[in-house]
N, C-alpha and C positions, 0 to 999 in steps of 0.2 A: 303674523296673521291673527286677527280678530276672531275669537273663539267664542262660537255658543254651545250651549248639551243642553239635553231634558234630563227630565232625572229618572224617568225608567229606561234612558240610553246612554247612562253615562259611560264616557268616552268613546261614545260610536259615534252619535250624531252630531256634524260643527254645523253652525250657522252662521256667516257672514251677513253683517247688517248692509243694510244696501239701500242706496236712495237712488232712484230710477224716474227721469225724466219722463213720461210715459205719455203726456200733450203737450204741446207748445201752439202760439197762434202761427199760421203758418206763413204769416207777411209783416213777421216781426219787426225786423228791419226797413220796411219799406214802409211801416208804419209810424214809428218811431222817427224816422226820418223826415216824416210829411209833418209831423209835430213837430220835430225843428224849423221846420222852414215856414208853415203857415204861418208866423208872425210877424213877418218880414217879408214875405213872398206873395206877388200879384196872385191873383188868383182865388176862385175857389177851392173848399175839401177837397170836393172828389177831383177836380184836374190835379192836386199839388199832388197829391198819392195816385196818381194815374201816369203823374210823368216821375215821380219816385220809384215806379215797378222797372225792376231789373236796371237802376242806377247802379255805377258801379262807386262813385261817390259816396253813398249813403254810409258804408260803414267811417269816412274818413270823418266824413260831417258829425256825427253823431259822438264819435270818441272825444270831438272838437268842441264841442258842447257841451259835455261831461266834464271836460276840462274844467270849461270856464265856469262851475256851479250850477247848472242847471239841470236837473238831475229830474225832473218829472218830466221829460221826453218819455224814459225808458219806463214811465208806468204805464204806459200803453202795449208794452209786451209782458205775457201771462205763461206762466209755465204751472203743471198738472204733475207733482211729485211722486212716487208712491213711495212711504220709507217701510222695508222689510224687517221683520226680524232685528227692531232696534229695539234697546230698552224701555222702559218705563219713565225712568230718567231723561233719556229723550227725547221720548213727548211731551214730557211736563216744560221743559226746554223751552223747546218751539213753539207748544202751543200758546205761550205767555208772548208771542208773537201778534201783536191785535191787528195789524192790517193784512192779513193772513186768513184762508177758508179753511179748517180741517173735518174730518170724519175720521173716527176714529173706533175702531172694533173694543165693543161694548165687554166689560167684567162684569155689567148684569146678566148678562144672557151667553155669554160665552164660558165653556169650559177652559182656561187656560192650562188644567194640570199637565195637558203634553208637549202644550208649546217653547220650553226651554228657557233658559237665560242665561244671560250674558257672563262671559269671566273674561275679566282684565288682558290681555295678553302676557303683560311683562311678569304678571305673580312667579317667584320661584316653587318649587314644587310644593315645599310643606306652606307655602301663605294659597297655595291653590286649592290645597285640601282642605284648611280651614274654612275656606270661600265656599265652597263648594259645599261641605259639610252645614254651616249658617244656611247656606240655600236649598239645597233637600232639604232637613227638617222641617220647615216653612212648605216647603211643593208636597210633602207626605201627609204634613195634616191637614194642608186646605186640600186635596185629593179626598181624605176621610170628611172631613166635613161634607163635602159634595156627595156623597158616596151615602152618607146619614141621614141625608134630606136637606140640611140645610142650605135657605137660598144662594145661590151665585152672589149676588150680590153681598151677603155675609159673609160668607166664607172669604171672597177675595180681601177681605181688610189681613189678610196675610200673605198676602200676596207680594216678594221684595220688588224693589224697585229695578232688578236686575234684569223682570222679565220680560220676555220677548212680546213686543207690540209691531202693529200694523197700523197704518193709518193710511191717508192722501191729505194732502196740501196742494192749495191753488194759489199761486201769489205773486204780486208785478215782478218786474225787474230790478227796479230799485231795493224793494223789502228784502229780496234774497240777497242782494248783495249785502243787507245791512246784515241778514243773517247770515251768512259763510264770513263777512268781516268781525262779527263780533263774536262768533266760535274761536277763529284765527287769533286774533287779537285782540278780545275783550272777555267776557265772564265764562267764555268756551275755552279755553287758554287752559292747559295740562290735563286735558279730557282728554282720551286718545279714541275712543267711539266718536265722539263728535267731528274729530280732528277729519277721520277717516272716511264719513262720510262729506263733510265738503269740500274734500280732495276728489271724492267721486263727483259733486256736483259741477265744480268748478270743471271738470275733464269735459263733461257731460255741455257747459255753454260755451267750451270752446270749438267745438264743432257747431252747436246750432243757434249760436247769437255770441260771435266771436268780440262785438262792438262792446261788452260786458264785463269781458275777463278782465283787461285792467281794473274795473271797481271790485273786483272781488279778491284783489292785493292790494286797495289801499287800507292805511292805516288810519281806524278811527280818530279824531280828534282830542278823543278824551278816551282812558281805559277804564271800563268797568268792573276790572277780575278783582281788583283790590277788595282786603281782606273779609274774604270769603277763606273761612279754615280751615285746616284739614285733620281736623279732630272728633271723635267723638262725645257728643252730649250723652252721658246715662248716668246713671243712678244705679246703688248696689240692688234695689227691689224695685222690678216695673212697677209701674201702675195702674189702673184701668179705669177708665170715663166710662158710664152707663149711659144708655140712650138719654134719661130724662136730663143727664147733664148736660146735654147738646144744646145748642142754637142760642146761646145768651148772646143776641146780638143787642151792641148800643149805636144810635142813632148821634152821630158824630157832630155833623153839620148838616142844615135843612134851612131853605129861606125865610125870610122872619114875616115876611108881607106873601105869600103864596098865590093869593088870589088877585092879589091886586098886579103881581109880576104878567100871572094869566091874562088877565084884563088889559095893560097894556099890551104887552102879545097878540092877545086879538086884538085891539084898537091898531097896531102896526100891519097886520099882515089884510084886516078887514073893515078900512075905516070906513065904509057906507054906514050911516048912522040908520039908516032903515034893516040892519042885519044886525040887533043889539047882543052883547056879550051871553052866551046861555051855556054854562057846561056842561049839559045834557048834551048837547045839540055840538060842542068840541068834541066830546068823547067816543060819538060816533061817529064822526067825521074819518075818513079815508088815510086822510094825511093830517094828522093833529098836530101840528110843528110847535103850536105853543106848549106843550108840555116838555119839550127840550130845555126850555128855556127852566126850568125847575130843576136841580140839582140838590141831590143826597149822597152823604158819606156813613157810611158803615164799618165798626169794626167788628169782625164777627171772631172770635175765638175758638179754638180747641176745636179747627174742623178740622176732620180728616184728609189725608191728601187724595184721596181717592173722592172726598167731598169735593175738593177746590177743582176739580176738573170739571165738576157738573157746572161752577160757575164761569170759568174762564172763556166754556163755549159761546159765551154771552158777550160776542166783539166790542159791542158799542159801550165801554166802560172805561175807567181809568183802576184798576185793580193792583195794589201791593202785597206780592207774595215774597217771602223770605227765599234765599236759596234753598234745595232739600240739604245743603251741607250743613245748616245749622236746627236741621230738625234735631227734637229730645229722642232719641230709639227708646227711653223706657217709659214712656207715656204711650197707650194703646186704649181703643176706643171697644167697649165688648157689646153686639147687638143683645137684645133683649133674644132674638129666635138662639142664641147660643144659650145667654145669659141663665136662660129659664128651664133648659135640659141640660141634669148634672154630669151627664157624661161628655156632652159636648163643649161642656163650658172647662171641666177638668182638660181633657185633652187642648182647649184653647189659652189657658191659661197655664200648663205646664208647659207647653210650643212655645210661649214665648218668656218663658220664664228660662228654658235653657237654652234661649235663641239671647234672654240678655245678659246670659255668662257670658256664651261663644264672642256676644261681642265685646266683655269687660277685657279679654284675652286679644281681639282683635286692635283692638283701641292702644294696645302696644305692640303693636308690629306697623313699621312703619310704610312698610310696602301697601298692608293693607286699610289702613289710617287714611291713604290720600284718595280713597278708594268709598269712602264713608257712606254717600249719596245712595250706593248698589243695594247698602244693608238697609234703609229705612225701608217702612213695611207700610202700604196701603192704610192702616187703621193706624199711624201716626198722625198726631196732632201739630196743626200750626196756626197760629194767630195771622192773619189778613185782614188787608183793608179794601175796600173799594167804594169808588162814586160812581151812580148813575143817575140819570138823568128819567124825569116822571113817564114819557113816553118806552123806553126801554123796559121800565118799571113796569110799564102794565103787562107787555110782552110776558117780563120775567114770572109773574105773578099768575098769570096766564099758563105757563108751565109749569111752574114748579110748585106753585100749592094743589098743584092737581094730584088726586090718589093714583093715579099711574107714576109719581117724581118718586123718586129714591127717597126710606123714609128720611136719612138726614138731611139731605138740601129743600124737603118739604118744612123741616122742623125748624130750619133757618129761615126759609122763605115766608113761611108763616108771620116767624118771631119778628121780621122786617116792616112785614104789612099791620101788624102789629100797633108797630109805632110810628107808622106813617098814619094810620086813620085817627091816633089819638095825635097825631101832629096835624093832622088839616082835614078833618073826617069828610068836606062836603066833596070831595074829589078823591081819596082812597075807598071810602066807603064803594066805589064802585069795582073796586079791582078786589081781583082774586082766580080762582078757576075757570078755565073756558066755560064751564059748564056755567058759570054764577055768573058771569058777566056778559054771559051771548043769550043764556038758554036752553043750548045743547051742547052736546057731547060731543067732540071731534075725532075721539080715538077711536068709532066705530065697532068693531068687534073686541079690541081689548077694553074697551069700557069698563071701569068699576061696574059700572049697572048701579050704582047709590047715585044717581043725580041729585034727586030728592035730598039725601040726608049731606050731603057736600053743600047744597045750596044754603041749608037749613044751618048749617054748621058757621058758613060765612056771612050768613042774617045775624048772626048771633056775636059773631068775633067785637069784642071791644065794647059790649053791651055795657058792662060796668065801669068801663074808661070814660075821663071827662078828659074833653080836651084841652090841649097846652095853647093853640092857637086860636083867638077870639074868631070870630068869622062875622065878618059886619054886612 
């Protein structure tokens, strides 16, 4: 059995992690089945799923078609997850799942100190105590921190990767089975949390979309678990990244012609020559598709992992994240709200100072060694990369340089728009905060209340950059 505790309960309270089908569309199959056949089949939609309800064909057809390759029938059936009580670790997982919807219970605003975390099952008793012992110290001083005043949002960059998370996921047919087959059989492979839950899930579609179960025993094509290690990275003396060290992001790859790409874009999707090219007039357009057509690469450094969440909720990207098995445990990120009170900062910086003995001690036990991903700690650092595309970009921009975004993915987000206006100012010069690029505030009563001085802020961004891209 899969074992959870909290740590003012230890060994009273377990918690079984659990993924629980909790929606499905309720004419899955008879849906999916009318997508088989409408390609081939006389008829209109709604007769071909009107004579598909209560077939008893459909599940035969459908397996039969999965056979043969065709495998987007079944994204037309949607399943509503809820995962309980899984780790940390396993949101990070799944959420790096891009055709995939999640919500996810917030470490800014939530107290996690009594919600528990995960221990291994197979640990022998003394590798549990070690475990266990790395994981309290961690849950006692982010309790005290919380406890001190300092933000939630601070305090959790100590928060292990062991703790217990909530979420929901919404996702087709097809993507689940790419995720329960690449748990099984690809970078999920001697995870035993993982394991257990898409043993649940897999139970869970063979009652309510039985046409399914065989994809979620076949074998990927290709394995991806390959050498991902099971070792510890540390160092005899952690380290610590200060806020100002944050967001050195460098702009990777970016089009060399930007406007001109724009230009035809418009010229394709709007060749009336009485409707002439104007970016003012794209920008505020409803559906701006030519900014798709614009692609950026970013590698942004030394963000936290609790940073890379705020970005991955951003679907529409091509984003590379490392495994957490090859994060460094003795590099740790220290806010300025710790940084700047000596008592809070001592107590943050002795926590993880004999949080990275416990793990010099761990890192030779071998039981707890394959085990490594549980020990990394929210205010871990890892190097990422990602492309998006100019219309996503403004979205992103839109969010995250707003004074309501968490201060590091504001400090990255910034440092982004940064070098996108000193790369093509006549078209980023527009993007930044809701509030800068509409006029008003969307966040209603949690509003900064500084419009004015946010607006005034992004007037000013890049004043003294000249830019790299000529503009004709």
């Amino acid at each position: 059995m899969i074992r959870y505790i909290t740590i003012r309960e230890y060994g009273v309270m377990e918690k079984c992690p659990q993924a629980k089908i909790i929606s499905y569309n309720a004419r899955n199959s008879e849906v999916c089945a009318s997508a088989a056949r409408i390609s081939t089949t006389q008829g209109d939609a709604v007769d071909i799923f009107e004579k598909a309800c209560d077939n008893p064909k459909n599940q035969i057809l459908i397996q039969k078609v999965l056979q043969s390759g065709h495998r987007s029938i079944i994204e037309h059936a949607a399943f509503t997850i809820a995962f309980r009580n899984v780790s940390a670790f396993v949101e990070q997982y799944l959420i790096e799942c891009r055709l995939a919807s999640f919500t996810v219970k917030s470490r800014r605003y939530v107290d996690f100190s009594q919600l528990g975390y995960y221990i291994p099952p197979d640990l022998s008793e003394n590798a549990r105590i070690q475990y266990c012992r790395y994981m309290d110290t961690l849950f006692s001083a982010y309790g005290k921190l919380l406890d001190a005043g300092i933000p939630k949002e601070d305090a959790r960059f100590l928060l292990p990767y062991s703790f217990n998370s909530n979420f929901y996921c919404t996702v087709n047919a097809r993507e689940l089975a790419h995720i329960v087959t690449s748990i099984r059989y690809g970078r999920g492979q001697g995870i035993p949390e993982l394991q257990v839950l898409a043993a649940q899930i897999t139970h869970q579609i063979e009652d309510i979309f039985p046409c399914l179960a065989p994809e979620l025993e076949r074998t990927p094509l290709s394995d991806d678990s390959a050498a991902i290690p099971d070792t510890f990275e540390i160092h005899s003396t952690p380290s610590f990244i200060e806020e100002q060290e944050i967001g050195g992001v460098s702009l990777l790859n970016a089009p060399t012609d930007p406007l001109g790409i724009l230009r035809a874009a418009y010229a394709a999707n709007c060749p009336d020559p009485a409707s002439p090219f104007c970016l003012e007039t794209l920008l505020a357009s409803e559906r701006p598709r030519e900014l798709e057509q614009l692609s950026y690469t970013f590698l942004i450094p030394d963000i936290t992992l609790s940073g890379i969440t705020h970005i991955v909720r951003h679907r529409m990207q091509s984003i590379i994240i490392p495994p957490l098995q090859r994060v460094d445990h003795s590099r740790y990120i220290v806010p300025a709200s710790i940084k700047n009170d000596p008592d809070m900062w001592e107590l943050y910086r002795s926590t993880l100072e004999s949080a990275n003995g416990m793990l010099q001690q761990a890192a030779q036990d071998p039981e707890l060694r394959r085990y490594g991903y549980y020990f990394a700690v929210s205010g871990n650092v890892l190097d990422i990369m990602t492309t998006l595309n100019a219309r996503q970009l403004k979205l992103f921009m839109q969010l995250r340089t707003c004074k309501r975004a968490q201060w590091e993915i504001r400090m990255v987000a910034t440092n982004m728009l940064k070098l996108l206006r000193k790369h093509f100012p006549d078209l980023y010069n527009h993007f930044g905060p809701s509030c800068y690029t509409s006029g008003h505030c969307p966040e209603g009563r949690l509003s900064c209340g500084n419009a004015k001085a946010v607006i005034a802020e992004f007037e000013d961004l890049n004043r003294n950059d000249s830019p790299n891209y000529p503009i004709g």
